[in-house]
C-alpha positions in Angstrom: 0.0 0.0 0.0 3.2 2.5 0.9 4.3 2.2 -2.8 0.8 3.0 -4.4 -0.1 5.9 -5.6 -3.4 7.7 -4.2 -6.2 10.1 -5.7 -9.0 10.6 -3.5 -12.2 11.9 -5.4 -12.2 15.5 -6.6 -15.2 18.0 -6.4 -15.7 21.0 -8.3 -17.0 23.5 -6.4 -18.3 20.9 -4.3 -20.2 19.0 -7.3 -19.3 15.4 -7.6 -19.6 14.2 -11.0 -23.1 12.7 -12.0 -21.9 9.4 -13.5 -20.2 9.0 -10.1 -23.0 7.9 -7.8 -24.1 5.0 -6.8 -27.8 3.9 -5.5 -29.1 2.3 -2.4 -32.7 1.9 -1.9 -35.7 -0.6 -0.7 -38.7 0.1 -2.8 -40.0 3.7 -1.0 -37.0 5.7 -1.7 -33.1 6.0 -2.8 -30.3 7.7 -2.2 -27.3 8.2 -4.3 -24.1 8.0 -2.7 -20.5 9.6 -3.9 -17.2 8.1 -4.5 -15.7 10.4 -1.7 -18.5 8.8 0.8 -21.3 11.0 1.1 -24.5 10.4 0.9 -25.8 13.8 -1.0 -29.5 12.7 -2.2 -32.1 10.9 0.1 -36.2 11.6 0.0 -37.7 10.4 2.8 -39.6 8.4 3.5 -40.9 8.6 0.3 -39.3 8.9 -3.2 -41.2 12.4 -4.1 -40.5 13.2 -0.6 -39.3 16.8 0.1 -35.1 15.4 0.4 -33.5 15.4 4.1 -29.9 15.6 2.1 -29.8 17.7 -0.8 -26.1 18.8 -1.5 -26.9 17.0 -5.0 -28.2 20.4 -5.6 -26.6 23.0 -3.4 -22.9 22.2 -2.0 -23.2 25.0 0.2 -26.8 25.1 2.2 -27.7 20.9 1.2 -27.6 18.2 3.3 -25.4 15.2 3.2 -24.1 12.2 5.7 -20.3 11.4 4.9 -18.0 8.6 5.5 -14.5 9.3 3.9 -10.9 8.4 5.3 -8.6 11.1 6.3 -5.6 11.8 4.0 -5.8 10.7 0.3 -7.0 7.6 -0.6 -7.8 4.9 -3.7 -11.7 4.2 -4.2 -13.5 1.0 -6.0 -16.8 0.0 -5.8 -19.6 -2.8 -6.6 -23.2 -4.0 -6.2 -22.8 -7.2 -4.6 -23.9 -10.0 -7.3 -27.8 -10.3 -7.7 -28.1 -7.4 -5.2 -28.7 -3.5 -4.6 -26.2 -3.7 -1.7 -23.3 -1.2 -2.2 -19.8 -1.9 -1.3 -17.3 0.7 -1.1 -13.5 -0.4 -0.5 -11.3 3.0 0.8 -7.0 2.3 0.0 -5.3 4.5 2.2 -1.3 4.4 2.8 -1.8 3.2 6.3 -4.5 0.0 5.2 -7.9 -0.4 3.7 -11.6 -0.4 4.9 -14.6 -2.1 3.7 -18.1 0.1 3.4 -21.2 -1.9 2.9 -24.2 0.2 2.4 -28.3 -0.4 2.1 -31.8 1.2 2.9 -32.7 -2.0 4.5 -36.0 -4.0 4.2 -37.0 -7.3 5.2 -37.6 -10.6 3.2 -41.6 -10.1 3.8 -41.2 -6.2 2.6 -40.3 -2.6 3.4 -40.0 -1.5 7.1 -42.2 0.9 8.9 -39.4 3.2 9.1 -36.7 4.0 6.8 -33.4 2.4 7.5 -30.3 3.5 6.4 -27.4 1.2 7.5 -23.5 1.6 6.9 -21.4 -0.8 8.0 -17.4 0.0 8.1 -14.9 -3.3 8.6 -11.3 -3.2 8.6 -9.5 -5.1 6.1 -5.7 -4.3 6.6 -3.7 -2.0 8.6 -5.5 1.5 10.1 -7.7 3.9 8.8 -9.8 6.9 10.6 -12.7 7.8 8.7 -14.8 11.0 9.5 -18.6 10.9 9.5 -20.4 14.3 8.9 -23.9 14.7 8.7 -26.1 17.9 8.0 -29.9 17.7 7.7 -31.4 19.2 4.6 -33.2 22.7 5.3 -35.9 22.6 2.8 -34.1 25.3 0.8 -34.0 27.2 4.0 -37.3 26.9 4.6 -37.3 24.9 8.0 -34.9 24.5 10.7 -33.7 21.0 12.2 -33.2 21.0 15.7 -32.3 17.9 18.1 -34.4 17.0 21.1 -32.2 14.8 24.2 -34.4 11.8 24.9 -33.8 8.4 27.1 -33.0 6.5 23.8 -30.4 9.3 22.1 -30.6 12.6 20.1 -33.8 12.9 18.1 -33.4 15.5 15.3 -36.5 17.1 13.8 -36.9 18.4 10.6 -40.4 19.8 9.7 -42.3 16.5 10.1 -39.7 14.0 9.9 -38.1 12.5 12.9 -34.3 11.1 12.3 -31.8 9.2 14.8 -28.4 8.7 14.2 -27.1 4.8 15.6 -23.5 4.1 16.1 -21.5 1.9 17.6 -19.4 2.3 20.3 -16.3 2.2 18.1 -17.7 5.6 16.8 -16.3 8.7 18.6 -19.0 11.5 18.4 -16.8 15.0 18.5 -20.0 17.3 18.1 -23.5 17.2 18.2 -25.6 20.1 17.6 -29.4 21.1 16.2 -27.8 21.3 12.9 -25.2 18.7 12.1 -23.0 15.9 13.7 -19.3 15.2 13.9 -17.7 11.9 14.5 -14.1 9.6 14.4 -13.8 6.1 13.5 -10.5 4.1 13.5 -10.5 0.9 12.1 -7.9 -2.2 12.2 -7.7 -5.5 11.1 -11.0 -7.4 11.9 -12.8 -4.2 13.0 -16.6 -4.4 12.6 -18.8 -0.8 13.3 -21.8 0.3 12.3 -23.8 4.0 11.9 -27.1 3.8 10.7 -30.2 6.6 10.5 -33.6 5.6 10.9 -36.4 8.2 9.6 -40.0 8.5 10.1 -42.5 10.9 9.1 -45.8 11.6 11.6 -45.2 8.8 13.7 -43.5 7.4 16.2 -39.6 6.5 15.7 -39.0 3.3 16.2 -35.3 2.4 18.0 -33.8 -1.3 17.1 -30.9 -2.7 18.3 -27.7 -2.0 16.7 -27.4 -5.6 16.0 -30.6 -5.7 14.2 -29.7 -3.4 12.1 -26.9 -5.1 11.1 -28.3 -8.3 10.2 -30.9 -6.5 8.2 -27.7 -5.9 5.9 -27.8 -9.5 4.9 -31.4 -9.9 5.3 -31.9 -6.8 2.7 -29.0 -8.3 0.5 -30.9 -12.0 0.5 -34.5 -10.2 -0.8 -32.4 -8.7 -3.3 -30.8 -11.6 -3.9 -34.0 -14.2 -4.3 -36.4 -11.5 -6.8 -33.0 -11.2 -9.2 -32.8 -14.8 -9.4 -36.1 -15.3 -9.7 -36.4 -13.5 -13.0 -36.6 -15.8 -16.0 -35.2 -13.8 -18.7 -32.5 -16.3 -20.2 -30.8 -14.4 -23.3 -28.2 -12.0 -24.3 -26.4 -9.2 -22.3 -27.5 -11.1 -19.3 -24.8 -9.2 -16.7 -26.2 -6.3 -18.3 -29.9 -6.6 -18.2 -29.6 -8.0 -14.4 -28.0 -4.7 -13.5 -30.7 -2.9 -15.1 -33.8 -4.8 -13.5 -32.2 -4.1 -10.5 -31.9 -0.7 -11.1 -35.3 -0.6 -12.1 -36.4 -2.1 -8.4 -35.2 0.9 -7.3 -37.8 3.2 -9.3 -40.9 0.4 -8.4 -43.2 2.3 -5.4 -44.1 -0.9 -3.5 -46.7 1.1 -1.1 -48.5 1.7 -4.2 -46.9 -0.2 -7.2 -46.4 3.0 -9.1 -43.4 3.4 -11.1 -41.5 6.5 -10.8 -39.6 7.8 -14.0 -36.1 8.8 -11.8 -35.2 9.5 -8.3 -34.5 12.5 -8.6 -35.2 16.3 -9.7 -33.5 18.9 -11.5 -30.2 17.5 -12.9 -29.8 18.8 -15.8 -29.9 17.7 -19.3 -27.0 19.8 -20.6 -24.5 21.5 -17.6 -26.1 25.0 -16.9 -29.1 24.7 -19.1 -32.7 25.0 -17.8 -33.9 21.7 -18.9 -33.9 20.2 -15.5 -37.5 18.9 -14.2 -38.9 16.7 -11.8 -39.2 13.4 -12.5 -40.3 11.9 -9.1 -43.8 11.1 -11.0 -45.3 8.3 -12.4 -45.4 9.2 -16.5 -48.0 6.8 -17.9 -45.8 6.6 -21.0 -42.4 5.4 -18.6 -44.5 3.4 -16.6 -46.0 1.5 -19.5 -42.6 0.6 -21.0 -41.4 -0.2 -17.3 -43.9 -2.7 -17.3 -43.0 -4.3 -20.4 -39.6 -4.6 -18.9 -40.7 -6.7 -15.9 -42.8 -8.6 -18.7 -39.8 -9.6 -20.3 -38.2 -10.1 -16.9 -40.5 -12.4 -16.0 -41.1 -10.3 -12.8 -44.9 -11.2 -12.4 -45.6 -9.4 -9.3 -44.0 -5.8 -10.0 -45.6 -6.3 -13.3 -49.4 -7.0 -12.3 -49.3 -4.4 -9.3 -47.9 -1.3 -11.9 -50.4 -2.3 -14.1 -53.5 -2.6 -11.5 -52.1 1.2 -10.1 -52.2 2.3 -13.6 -55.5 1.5 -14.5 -57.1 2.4 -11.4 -55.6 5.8 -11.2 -56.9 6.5 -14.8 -60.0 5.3 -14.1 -60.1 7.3 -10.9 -59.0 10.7 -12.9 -60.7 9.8 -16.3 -59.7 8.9 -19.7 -58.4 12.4 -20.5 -55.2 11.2 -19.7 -53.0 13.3 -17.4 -48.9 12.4 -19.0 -47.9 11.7 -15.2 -49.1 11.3 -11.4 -47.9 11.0 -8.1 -46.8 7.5 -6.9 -49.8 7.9 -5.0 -52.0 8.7 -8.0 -53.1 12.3 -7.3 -52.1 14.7 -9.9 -48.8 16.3 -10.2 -48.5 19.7 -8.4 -47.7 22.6 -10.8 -43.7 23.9 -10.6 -41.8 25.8 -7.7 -39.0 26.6 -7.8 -36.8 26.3 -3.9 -33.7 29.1 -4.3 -31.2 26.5 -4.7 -28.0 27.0 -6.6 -28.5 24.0 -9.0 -26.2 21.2 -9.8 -23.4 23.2 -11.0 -25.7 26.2 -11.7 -27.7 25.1 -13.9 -31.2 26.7 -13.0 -33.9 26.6 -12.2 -34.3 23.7 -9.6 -38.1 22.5 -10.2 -40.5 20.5 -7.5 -43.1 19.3 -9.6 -44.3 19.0 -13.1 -46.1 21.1 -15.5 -45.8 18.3 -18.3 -49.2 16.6 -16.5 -51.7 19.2 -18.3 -49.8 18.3 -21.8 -52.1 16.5 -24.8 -49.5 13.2 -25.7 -51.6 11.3 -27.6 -48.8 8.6 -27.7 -50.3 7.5 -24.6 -53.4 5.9 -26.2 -50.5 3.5 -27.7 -48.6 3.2 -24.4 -51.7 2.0 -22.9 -52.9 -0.4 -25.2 -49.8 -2.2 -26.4 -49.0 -2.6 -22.6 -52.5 -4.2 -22.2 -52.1 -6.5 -25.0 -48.9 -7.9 -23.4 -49.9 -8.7 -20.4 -52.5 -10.8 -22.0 -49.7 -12.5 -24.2 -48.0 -13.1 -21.5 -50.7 -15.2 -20.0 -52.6 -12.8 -17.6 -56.5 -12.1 -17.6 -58.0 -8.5 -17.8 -60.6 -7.7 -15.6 -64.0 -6.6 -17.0 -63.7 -2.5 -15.3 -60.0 -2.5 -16.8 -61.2 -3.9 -20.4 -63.9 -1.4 -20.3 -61.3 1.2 -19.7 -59.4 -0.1 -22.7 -62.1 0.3 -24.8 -62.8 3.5 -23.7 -59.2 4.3 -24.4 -59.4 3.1 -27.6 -62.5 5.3 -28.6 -60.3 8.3 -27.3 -58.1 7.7 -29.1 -60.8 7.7 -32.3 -61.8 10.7 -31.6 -58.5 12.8 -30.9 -55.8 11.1 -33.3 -56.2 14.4 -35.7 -55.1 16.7 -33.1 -51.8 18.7 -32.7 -50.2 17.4 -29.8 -46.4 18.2 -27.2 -45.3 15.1 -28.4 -43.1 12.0 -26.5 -40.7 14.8 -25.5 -43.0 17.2 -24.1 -42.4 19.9 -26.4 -43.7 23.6 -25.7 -44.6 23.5 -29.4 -47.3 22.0 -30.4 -47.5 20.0 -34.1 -48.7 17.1 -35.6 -45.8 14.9 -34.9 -45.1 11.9 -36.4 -44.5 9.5 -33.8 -47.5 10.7 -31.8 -49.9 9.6 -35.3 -47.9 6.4 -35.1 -48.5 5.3 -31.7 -51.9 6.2 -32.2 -52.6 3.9 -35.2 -50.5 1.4 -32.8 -53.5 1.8 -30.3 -56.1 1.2 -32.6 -54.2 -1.5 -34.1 -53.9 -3.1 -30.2 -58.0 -2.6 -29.9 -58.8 -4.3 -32.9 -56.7 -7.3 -31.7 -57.8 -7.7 -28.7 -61.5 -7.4 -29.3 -60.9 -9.8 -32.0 -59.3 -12.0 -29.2 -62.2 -11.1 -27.3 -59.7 -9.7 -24.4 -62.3 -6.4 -24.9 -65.6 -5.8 -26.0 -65.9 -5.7 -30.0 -68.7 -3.3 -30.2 -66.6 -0.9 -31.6 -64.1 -2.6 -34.0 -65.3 -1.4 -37.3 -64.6 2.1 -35.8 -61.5 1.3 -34.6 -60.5 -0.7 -38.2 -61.7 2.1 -40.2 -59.8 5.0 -38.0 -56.8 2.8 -37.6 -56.4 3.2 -41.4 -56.9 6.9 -42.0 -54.2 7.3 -39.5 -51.9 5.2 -41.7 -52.6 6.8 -44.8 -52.3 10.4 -42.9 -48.6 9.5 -41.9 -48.2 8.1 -45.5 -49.3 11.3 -47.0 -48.2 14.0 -44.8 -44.9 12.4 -42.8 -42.8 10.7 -45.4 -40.4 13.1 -47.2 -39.4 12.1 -50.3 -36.4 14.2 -50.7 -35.2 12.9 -47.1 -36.5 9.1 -47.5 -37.3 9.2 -44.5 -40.5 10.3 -41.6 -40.1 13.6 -40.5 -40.4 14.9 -36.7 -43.5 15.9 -37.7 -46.0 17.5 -40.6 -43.8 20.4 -42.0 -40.5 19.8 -40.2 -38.6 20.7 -43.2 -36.3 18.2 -42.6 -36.4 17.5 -39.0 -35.7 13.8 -37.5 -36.7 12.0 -34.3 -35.0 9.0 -33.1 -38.4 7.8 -30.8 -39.6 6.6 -34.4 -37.7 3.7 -32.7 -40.0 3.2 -30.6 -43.3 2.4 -32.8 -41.4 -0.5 -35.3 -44.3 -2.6 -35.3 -45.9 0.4 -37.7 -42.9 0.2 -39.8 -43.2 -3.4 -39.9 -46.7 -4.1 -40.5 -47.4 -0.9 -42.8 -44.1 -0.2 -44.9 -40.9 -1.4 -43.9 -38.6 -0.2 -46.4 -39.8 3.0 -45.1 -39.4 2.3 -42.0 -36.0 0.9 -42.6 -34.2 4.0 -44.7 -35.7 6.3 -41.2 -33.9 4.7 -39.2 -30.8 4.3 -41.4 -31.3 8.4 -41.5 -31.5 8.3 -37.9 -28.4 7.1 -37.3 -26.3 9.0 -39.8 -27.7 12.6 -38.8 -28.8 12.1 -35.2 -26.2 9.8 -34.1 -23.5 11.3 -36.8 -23.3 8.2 -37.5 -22.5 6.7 -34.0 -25.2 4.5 -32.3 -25.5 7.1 -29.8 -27.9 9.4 -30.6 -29.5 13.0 -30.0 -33.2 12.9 -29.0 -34.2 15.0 -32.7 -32.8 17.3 -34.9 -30.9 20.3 -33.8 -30.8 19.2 -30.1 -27.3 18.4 -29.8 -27.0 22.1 -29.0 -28.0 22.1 -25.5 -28.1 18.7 -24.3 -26.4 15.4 -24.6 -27.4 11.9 -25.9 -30.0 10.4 -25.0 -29.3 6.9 -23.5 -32.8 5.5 -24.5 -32.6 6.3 -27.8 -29.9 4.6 -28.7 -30.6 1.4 -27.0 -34.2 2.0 -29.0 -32.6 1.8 -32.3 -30.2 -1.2 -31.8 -33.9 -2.6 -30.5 -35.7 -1.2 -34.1 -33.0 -3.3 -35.9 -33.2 -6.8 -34.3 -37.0 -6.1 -35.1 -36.4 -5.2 -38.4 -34.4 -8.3 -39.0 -31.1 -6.0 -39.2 -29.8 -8.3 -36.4 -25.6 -7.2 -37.7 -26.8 -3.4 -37.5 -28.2 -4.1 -34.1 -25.5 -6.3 -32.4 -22.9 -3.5 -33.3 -24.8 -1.1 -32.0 -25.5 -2.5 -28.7 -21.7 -3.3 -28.9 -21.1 0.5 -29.3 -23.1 1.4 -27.1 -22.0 -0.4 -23.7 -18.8 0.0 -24.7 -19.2 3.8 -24.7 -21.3 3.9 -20.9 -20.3 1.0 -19.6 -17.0 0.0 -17.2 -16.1 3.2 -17.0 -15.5 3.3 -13.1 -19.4 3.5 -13.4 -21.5 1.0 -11.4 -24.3 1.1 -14.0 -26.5 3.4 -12.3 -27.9 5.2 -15.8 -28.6 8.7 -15.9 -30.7 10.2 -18.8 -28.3 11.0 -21.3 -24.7 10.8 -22.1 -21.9 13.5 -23.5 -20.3 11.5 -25.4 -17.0 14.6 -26.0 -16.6 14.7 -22.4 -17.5 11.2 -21.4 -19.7 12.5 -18.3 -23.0 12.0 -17.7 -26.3 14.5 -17.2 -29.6 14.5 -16.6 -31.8 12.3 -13.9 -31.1 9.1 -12.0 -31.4 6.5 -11.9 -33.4 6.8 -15.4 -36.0 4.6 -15.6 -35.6 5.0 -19.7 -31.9 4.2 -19.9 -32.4 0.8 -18.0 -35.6 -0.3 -19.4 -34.3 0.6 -23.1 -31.2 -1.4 -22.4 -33.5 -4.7 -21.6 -35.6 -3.9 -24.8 -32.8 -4.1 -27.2 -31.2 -7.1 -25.5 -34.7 -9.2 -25.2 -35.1 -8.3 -29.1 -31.7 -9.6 -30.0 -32.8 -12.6 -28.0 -36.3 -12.9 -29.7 -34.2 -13.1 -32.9 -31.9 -15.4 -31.7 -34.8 -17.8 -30.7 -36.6 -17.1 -34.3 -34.1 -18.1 -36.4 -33.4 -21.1 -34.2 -37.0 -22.0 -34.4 -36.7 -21.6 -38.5 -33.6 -23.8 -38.2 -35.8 -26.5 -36.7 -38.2 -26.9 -38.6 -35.7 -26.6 -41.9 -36.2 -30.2 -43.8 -32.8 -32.1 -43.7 -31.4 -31.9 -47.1 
């Protein structure tokens, strides 16, 4: 250890890097965690909880509990295998210290409380590590203070209560209504433990330390027994493990509501003001969420999303809202707390103000999640095949209208992918009622609208000149790689058309790389867009383009993947700087990342199938 050569994390002006963090988490919230030990994000109890550390978005005034090593040291880290449990190993020159790290749970579920445990071993020689902890302040809009009671210092903050647990290994140096100092020295064999345990309007629960402890393993066992009990047996399979994990972290279990990130405000493109809140549920993430546990094989996160879904639709009516809380009440309209920003990029945002958007894609979302479930062998109920119906005569109705699009746009057109997904609805109805999964009364409608769409995109979205479909009606050129996203058009209604988009895709939105820019002229104020990319190595295998597709998934984990990275996926990628921006973990990224690899398998399987049943010459 004497003769290595030590570089402890670096912070500018106090940021971390994005691509940096790691997540912890047990199914009601996560917190992301930096190389350098410090726990800078954590909402809770809850996900869209206002967050009791915040220095993710304000170095100065934000909250954060650290563990980090004096001096300089070396940093690796991993996921255990099959689990959500972090471990963190710190090299200094005088030895080296194991940091195992979960929001712990138990095998029957979440705790009451929340339950943040971090447990410190020594491995060789010494090491003192200092703990700091500062509660959030609500953008200075409450003050923590600390109450003495028989069982320790209780801190409050607005409505939560919080303890700090340590063992007795743990020196505490300070202890005020603000924050908490502490040493910890550690030697060969050492074992210690500080954990926080949160609750919100109720009582605070104290366990022993030991408990705690052995709710470590319990948490990493849970983790453990749903990974391997996922059925998906194909390509990329290291990969897409890593990303149904990840995608536990976004499923609400109190609810079954699938959030589209952890997190708010980090921005698409450093110092820009695309940074929103995406602690909601967006019907359109949710549905492709779903899909993912579908081809996971995870039966019970995929019934329970589904069941919130269509009960909070039929509980706000089929004028869909794009997202909800995890609790299914609307979205509250934008605020915006007087925070600096993750590296100044303003404003910070609570809420959403994309939930009073028209996104007809949702019709499609909606339906074409609907029809999987029943492929997959599942049985609609007769309120949610109503709904579906009714969905589907929405749809009728509103197909001609202008519309913000997938992406949410402020201006609103007659895009392209929005008409696509909406002939993909119709197209889902008439299958269904045909499969009498819903009532028929209306097929002929649906047949009849199903087609006009079709020849509408065929008329008004193809662009000769380009040969290819544009962004939308009158885009004078403009491409949009979410055109990915609705191949089954493509392939049932022209796929040579379908085929030279894409192949236009690539060459001016991913300059011909396979990672690519959302749509045309983007580029210049944010990054790539993880999704998207994965999306159109998915579009090939589909297509039957399995070369174009294997090298593009090739490309693209090569490019975001082992990279010091513990595959925790923000939204989008800068591929000059090699640094990541946007939200995390992003539900998008990991889901897309399953798509494509579940296609390539699909393929796989196909052509094995076809070999079978090949006569022997």
């Amino acid at each position: 250890m004497k003769n290595a050569e030590y570089h402890s994390p670096v912070r500018e002006e106090g940021f971390a890097e994005l691509g940096d963090y790691a997540a912890i988490g047990e199914g009601r919230s996560v917190a992301l965690i930096a190389p350098d030990g410090s726990i800078d994000w954590w909402c809770a109890p809850n996900l869209d909880s206002p967050p009791l550390f915040d220095r993710l978005l304000d170095p100065e005034i934000g909250g954060f509990f650290q563990l980090e090593p004096e001096g300089a040291y070396n940093v690796t880290r991993q996921y255990r295998q099959d689990s959500n449990v972090l471990e963190t190993c710190f090299e200094t020159e005088t030895g080296k210290v194991l940091l195992t790290e979960s929001i712990n749970s138990t095998l029957a579920g979440r705790l009451p409380w929340s339950e943040l445990a971090r447990r410190v071993e020594g491995i060789e020689g010494e090491v003192t590590l200092n703990l700091a902890l500062r509660f959030g302040t609500r953008a200075e809009s409450r003050s923590p203070w600390m109450a003495e009671t028989a069982q320790g210092n209780v801190y409050h903050i607005a409505d939560l209560m919080a303890m700090l647990r340590t063992s007795d290994e743990v020196e505490i140096i300070e202890a005020d209504d603000e924050q908490i100092t502490a040493r910890l020295k550690t030697g060969p064999g050492t074992r210690a433990l500080v954990a926080l345990l949160v609750t919100e309007k109720e009582p605070l629960a104290v366990p022993p330390l030991s408990a705690i402890d052995n709710r470590i393993e319990t948490s990493h066992v849970a983790w453990c027994d749903w990974a391997r009990s996922l059925s998906y047996e194909g390509r990329f399979q290291k990969h897409v493990g890593r990303s149904a994990l990840a995608l536990k972290f976004l499923w609400y279990a109190p609810t079954g509501a699938l959030a589209a990130a952890a997190t708010t405000s980090l921005p698409e493109g450093i110092g820009g003001e695309k940074n929103y809140d995406y602690r909601y549920a967006w019907i359109r993430d949710a549905c492709l969420i779903i899909k993912a546990f579908a081809f996971l094989g995870a039966l019970e996160e995929c019934k329970a999303a589904f069941s919130w879904l269509s009960k909070t639709i039929l509980r706000h009516g089929v004028q869909l809202h794009a997202c909800y809380t995890l609790e299914g009440d609307l979205v509250p309209e934008e605020s915006y707390p007087p925070l600096r920003g993750y590296k100044d990029s303003k404003p910070v945002r609570l809420g959403n103000n994309a939930r009073d958007q028209t996104q007809l894609s949702m019709y499609g979302d909606m339906l074409a999640t609907a029809q999987l479930f029943v492929e997959a062998g599942h049985v609609l109920d007769l309120s949610t095949s109503r709904l579906l119906g009714e969905l589907a005569n929405c749809c009728a109705d509103h197909w001609r209208q202008k519309d913000s699009g997938i992406w949410e746009l402020p201006e609103i057109q007659h895009y392209t992918h929005s008409k696509m997904a909406c002939w993909l609805a119709l197209d889902m109805a008439v299958k269904m009622a045909e499969d009498k999964n819903i009532e028929p009364t209306w097929v002929k409608r649906w047949q009849r609208e199903r087609d006009r769409i079709r020849d509408w995109i065929e008329t008004h979205c193809w662009s000769q000149s380009k040969q290819a479909y544009l962004f939308y009606r009158g885009s004078d050129g403009g491409l949009d790689a979410s055109l990915a996203l609705v191949h089954r058009y493509g392939k049932k209604v022209n796929p040579q058309r379908m085929l030279s988009t894409y192949q236009a895709i690539q060459r001016e939105l991913g300059h011909n790389s396979a990672m690519l820019y959302r749509y045309s002229g983007v580029e210049k104020e944010e990054n790539t867009f993880v999704a998207c990319s994965f999306w159109l190595a998915e579009a090939w295998a589909e297509m039957g383009e399995i070369q174009k597709a294997e090298a593009a998934m090739e490309e693209i984990l090569d490019t975001i993947c082992d990279k010091g990275n513990v595959e925790t996926f923000n939204e989008m990628f800068d591929v000059k700087t090699g640094t990541w921006t946007g939200n995390m973990p992003q539900g998008l990224s990991h889901l897309a990342l399953i798509f494509a690899a579940q296609a390539m398998t699909a393929y796989d399987q196909k052509a094995a199938s076809a070999a079978d049943r090949k006569p022997s010459e």
